[in-house]
C-alpha positions in Angstrom: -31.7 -125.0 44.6 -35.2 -123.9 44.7 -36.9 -122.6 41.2 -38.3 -125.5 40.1 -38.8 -125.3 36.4 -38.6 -121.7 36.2 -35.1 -121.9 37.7 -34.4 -123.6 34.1 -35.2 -120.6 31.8 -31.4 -119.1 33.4 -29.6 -122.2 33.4 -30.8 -122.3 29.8 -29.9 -119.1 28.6 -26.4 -119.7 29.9 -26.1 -123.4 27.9 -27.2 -121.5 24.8 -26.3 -118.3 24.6 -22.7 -117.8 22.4 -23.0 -114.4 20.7 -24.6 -112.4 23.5 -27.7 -112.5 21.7 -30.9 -114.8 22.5 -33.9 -115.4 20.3 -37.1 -115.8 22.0 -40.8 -117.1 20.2 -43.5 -115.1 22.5 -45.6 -117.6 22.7 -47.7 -116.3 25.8 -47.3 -116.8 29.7 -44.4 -119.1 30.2 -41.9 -117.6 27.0 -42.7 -114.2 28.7 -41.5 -115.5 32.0 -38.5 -117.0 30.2 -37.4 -113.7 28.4 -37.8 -111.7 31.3 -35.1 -114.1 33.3 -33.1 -114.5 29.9 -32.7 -110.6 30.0 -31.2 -110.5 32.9 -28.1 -112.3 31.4 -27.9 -111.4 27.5 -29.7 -109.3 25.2 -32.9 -110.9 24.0 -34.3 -110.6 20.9 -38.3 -111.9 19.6 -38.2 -113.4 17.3 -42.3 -113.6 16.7 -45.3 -113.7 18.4 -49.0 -115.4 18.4 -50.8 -114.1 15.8 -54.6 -114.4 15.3 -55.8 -116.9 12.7 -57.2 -115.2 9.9 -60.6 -116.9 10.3 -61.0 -115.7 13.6 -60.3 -119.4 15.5 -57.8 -118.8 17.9 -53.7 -117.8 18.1 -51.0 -119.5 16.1 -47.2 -119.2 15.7 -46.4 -118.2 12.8 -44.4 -120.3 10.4 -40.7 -119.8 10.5 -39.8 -118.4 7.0 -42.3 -116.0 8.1 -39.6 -115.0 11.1 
């Protein structure tokens, strides 16, 4: 099978995915490409994305609660 690691973000999906529904942290490049291949098989839902630190230093995820 060729793929490589990308070939994973489907085989994923399909190991995790039991209500039709997968939630995805857009986290930049790689969680883009793994949405894109995840919507190909289920609905896909994100849940956040990077958001810029307040004092201007760079992205962060925000914390979960804030989901």
């Amino acid at each position: 099978m060729q793929g490589g690691a990308s070939a994973q973000f489907s085989l994923t999906v399909q190991n995790l995915d039991t209500s039709g529904r997968v939630g995805y942290v857009d986290s930049g490049y790689w969680s883009k490409r793994a949405c894109r291949a995840a919507a190909k098989l289920t609905d896909v839902v994100t849940v956040c994305e990077l958001q810029a630190r307040d004092d201007g230093s760079g992205l962060h995820v925000p914390d979960a609660a804030d989901w």
